[in-house]
C-alpha positions, 0 to 999 in steps of 0.5 A: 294755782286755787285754794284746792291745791294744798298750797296756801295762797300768798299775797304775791299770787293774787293778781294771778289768780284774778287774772286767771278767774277773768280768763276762765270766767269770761272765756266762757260767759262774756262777763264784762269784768274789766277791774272797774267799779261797775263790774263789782255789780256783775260780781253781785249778780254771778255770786246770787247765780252760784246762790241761786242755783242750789250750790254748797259752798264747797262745791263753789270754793274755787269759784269764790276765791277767785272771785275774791281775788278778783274784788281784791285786784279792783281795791288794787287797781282802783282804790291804790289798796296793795295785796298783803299776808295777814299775819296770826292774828290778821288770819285768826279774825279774818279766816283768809290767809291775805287781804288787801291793806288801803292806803290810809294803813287799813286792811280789808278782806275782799275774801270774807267779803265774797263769802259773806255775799254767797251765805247771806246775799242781799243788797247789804252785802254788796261788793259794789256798795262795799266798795262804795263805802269802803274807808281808806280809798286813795282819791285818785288811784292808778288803774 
């Protein structure tokens, strides 16, 4: 299951595309991703690596889906967010197919936002700080 595929990816398949990123990433690099807070700081650094290294975005398209997907699964995990399909407009404005939805009704778009990270990097696209800052957070969430 990747973006690759042809098959539009749903809400209901991103916490299998996280997990699947995790395996794969950690398999090889021993990347302390664990769904904490703390680790969307060596999401950072991974994406600034991929920046670094000289790659076109397309060559990393996959890559940043599931790490997209996996900074959606820590808004899960932490922030009480749950995976949804965007609808027309959603899709229009955000360009992703799903996001996550807070539970104070707000929907957020880990996905642009890993994007953004890769184009722009910087300290002001920090998927930590985004994280950190993020409105709608549930005080205490389940991980």
């Amino acid at each position: 299951m990747s973006p690759g595929d042809g098959r539009v990816q749903g809400a209901g398949d991103m916490r299998s595309c996280a997990t699947a990123f995790v395996t794969r990433v950690t398999g090889r690099n021993r990347l302390p991703l664990d769904y904490s807070v703390a680790s969307l700081r060596v999401v950072d650094f991974l994406i600034d690596g991929l920046r670094k290294g000289g790659a076109e975005r397309e060559q990393v398209r996959e890559t940043l889906f599931g790490v997209g997907a996996y900074v959606g699964e820590v808004l899960v995990r932490r922030a009480g967010a749950v995976w949804v399909d965007f609808d027309a407009g959603q899709r229009a404005y955000f360009g992703q197919p799903v996001g996550v939805r807070m539970p104070d009704g707000r929907v957020w778009n880990p996905l642009g936002k890993v994007h953004n990270r890769f184009d722009l990097g910087g300290p002001g696209e920090s998927l930590q700080t985004f994280y950190l800052t993020l409105h709608g957070r549930a005080r205490r969430a389940a991980a």
